[in-house]
LUMROSE-523132 format. One record per residue (C-alpha): y, z, x; residue number from 1. Coordinates in Angstrom, 2 decimals. Layout:
% residues N
v, w, u, resi
Y, Z, X, NUM
...
This chain:
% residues 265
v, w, u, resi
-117.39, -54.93, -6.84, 1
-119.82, -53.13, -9.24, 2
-121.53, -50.40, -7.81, 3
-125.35, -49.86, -7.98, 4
-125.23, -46.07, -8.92, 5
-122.98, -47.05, -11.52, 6
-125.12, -47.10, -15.33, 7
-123.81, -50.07, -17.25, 8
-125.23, -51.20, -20.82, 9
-126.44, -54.54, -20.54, 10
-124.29, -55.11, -23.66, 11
-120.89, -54.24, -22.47, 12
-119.14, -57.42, -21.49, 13
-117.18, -57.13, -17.85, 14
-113.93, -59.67, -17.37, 15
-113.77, -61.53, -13.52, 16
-113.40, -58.92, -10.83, 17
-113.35, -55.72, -12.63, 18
-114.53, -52.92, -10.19, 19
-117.16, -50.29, -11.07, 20
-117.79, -47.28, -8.72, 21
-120.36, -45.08, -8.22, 22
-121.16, -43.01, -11.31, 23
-119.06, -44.15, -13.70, 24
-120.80, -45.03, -17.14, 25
-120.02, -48.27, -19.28, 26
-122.13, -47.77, -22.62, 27
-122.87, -50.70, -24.79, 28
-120.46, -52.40, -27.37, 29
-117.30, -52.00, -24.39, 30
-115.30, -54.74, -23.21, 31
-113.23, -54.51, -20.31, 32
-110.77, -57.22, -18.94, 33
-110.65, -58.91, -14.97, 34
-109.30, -57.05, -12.66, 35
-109.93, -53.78, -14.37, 36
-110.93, -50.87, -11.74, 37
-113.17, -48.15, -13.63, 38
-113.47, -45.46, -10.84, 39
-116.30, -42.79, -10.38, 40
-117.27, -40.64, -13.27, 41
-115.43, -42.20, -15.61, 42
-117.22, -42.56, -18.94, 43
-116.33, -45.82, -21.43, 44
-117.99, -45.58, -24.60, 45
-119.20, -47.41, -27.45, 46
-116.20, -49.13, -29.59, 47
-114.09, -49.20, -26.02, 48
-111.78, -52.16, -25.49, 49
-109.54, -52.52, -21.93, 50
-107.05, -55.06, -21.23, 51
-106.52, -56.81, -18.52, 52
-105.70, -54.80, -14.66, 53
-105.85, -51.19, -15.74, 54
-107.07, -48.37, -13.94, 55
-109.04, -45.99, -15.22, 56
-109.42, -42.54, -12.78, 57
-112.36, -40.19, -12.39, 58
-113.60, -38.14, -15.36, 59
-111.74, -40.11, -17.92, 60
-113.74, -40.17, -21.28, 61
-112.24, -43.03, -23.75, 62
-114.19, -43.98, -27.06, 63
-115.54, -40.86, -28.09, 64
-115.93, -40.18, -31.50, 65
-113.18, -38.38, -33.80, 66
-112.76, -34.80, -33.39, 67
-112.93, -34.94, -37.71, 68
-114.90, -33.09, -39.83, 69
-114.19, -36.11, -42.15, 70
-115.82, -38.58, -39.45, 71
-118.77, -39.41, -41.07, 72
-119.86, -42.34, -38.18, 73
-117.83, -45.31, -39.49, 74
-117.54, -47.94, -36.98, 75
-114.40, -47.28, -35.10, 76
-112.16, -48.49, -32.04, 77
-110.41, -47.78, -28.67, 78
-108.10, -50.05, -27.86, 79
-106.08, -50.52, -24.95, 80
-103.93, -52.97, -23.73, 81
-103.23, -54.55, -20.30, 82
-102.22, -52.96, -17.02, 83
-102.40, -49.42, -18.27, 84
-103.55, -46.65, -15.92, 85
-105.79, -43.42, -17.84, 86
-105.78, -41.27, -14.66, 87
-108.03, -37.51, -14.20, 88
-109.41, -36.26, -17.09, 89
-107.75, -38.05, -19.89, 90
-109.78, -38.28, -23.65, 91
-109.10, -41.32, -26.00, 92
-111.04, -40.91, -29.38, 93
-112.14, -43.53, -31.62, 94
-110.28, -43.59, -34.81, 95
-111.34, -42.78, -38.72, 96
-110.97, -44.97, -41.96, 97
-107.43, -43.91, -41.74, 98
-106.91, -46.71, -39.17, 99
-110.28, -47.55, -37.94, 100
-108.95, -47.77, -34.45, 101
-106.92, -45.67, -31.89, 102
-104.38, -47.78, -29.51, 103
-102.91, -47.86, -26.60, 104
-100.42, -50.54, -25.58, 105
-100.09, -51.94, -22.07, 106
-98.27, -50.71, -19.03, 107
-98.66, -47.38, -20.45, 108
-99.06, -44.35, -17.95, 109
-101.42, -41.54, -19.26, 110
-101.23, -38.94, -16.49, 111
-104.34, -36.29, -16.07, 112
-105.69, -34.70, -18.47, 113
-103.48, -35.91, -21.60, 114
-105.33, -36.13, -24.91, 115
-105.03, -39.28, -27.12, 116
-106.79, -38.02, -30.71, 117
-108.17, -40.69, -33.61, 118
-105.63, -42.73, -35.12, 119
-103.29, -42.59, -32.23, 120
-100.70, -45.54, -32.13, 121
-99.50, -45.94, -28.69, 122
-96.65, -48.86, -28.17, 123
-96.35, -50.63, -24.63, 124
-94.74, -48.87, -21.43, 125
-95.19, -45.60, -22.90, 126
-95.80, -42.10, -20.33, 127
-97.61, -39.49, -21.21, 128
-97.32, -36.83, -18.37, 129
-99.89, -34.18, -17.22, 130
-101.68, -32.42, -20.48, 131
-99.89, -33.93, -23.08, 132
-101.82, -33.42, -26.31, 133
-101.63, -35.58, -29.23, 134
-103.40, -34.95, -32.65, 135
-105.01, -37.40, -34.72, 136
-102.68, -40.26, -36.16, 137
-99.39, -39.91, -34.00, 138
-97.25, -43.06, -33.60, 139
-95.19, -43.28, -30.60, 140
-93.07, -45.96, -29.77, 141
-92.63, -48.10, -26.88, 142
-90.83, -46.50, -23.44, 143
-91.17, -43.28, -25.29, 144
-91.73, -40.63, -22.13, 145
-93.07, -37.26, -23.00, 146
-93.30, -34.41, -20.68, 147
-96.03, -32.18, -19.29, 148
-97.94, -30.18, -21.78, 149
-95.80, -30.88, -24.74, 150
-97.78, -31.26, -27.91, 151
-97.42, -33.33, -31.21, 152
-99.59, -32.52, -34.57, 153
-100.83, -34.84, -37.19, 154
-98.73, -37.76, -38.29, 155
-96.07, -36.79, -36.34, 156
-93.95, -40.05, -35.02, 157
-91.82, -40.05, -31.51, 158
-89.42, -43.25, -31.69, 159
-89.03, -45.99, -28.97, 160
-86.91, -45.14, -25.95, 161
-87.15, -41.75, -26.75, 162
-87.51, -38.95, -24.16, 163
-89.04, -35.36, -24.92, 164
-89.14, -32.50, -22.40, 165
-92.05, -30.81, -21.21, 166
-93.50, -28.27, -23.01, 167
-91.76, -29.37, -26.52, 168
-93.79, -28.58, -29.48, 169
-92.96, -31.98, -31.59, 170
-93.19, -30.78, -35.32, 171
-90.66, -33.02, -36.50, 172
-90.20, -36.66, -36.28, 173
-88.37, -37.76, -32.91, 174
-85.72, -40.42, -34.15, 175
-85.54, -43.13, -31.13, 176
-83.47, -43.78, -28.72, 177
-82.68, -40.17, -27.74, 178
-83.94, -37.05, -25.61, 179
-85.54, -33.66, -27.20, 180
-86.18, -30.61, -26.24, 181
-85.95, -26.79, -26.57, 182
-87.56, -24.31, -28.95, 183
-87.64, -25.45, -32.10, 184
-87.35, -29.23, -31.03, 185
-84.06, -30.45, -30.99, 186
-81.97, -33.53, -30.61, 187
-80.56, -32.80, -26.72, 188
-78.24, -36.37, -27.03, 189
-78.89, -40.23, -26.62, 190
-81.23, -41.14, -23.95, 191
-78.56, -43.18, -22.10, 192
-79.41, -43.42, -18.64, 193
-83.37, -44.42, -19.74, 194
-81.42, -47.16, -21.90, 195
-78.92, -48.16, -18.82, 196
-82.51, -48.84, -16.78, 197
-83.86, -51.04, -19.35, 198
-80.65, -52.80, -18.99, 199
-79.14, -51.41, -22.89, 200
-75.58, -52.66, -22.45, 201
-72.60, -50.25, -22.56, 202
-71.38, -51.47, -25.79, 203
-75.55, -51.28, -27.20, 204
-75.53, -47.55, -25.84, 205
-71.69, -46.59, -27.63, 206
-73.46, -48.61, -30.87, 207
-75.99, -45.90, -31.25, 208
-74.29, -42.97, -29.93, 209
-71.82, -43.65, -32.65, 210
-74.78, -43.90, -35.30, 211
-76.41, -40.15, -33.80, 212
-72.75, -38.52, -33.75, 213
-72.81, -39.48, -37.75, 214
-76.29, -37.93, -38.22, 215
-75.56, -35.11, -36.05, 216
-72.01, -34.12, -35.62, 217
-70.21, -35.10, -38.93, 218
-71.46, -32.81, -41.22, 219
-73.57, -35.18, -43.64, 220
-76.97, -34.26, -44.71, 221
-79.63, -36.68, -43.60, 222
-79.00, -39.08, -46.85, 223
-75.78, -38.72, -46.52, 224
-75.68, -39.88, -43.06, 225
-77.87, -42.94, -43.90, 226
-75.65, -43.82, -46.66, 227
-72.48, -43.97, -44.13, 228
-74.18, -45.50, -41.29, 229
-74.94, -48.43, -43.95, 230
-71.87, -48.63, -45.21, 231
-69.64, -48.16, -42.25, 232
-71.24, -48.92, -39.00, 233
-71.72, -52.39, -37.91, 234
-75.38, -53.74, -38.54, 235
-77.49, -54.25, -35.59, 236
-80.86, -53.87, -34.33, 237
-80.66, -50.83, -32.76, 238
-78.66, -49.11, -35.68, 239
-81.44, -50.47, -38.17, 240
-84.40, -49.25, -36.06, 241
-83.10, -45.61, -36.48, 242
-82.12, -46.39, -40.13, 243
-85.52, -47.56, -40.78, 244
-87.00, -44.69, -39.15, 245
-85.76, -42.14, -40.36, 246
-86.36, -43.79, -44.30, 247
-89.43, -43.80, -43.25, 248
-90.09, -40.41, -41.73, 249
-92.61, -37.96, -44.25, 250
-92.20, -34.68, -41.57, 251
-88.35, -35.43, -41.24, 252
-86.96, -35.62, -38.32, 253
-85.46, -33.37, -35.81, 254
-82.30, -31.00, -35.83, 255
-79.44, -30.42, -33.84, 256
-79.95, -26.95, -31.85, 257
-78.24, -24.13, -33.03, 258
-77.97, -20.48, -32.02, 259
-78.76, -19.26, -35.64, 260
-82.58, -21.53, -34.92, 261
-82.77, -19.32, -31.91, 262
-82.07, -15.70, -33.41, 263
-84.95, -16.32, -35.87, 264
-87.47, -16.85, -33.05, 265
């Protein structure tokens, strides 16, 4: 199952029946989980840590050091959970003393060529499509789906259940539970039929489009809106997720579109 032209570090530790093809190189300090399938030219490096049953696809590079200035060689982490597949081309970095590690959860789909930078927070069952670029300390929340080539700076946060078009540039916070898109990023509606496959019932789905038609249709300013949603709207867990979110959002979070946003670009 291991490959003789592969070049593994007699230091990395290999689970049961993890697969190693031809060329790929497993540097030392790297643990990788049974049943793991590291394929040909993919590079794991020092700090590296894979779960159980992922796949990781040719000319992958995860654990290299911080694109920082700040990085000064603090000893840093990759981690990623179990049954997650890094195809073509994708680049996980270690993190910084921010975090001191970069994560991805499992199940997650990282499609070719997506970038995953220092501090990254990655929940489970998350996709990243084709050349999605994340900078350093993004959280993103679990089922969140972005689309090809869309881009998020520093400290930006994408919710759970959330889905954001391709293309998007994500310089707000993405509130979960909903879709985004356009130019500037805006809120495009709940993300109901994503919620109807993860078997949200109706009555969970109403719940929240009720609490986004406050934020977004009403006329309230952001506090505003929090204050009513607390005061007016039933409590559940859903409804407290986006309360808590967007409480504790620092970029705040996106708009409604509007033609006005569109005349000034």
């Amino acid at each position: 199952m291991i490959s003789p032209l592969a070049h593994i570090s007699p230091d990395a530790i290999l689970g049961n029946n993890v697969k190693v093809d031809p060329f790929a190189v497993i540097h030392e300090d790297v643990r990788i989980g049974d049943d793991t399938h590291i394929m040909s030219g993919a590079v794991i490096l020092s700090g590296t840590t894979i779960g159980k049953g992922c796949l990781i696809f040719p000319g992958a590079v995860l654990g290299a050091i911080p694109q920082d200035l700040k990085f000064i060689g603090e000893k840093t982490t990759v981690e990623i959970g179990d049954n997650t597949t890094i195809r073509e081309c994708v680049t996980i970095n270690r993190g910084t003393q921010d975090k001191w590690k970069t994560i991805i959860g499992s199940n997650c789909l990282l499609m070719a060529y997506a970038h995953v930078a220092h501090d990254c927070i990655l929940g489970d069952n998350v996709i990243l499509a084709n050349s999605v670029q994340l900078a350093g300390h993004v959280e993103v929340g679990d089922y969140a789906i972005i689309g090809g080539m869309a881009g998020a700076p520093q400290f930006c946060r994408i919710g759970a259940h959330t889905y954001v078009a391709g293309h998007t540039v994500i310089n707000k916070d993405v509130p979960p539970f909903i879709k985004a898109g356009r130019t500037p990023i805006s809120y495009a509606g709940v993300n109901s039929v994503g919620l109807q496959r993860r078997g949200f019932s109706s009555e969970t789905i109403n719940g929240i489009l009720e609490v986004y038609r406050t934020i977004y249709n009403k006329g309230f300013n952001t506090t505003q809106a929090i204050e009513y949603i607390e005061q007016q709207l039933p409590a559940c867990k859903e409804r407290d997720m986006i309360v808590s979110f967007i409480k504790e959002s620092k970029r705040g979070i996106i708009k409604v579109f509007s033609k006005a946003d569109l005349d000034e670009n």
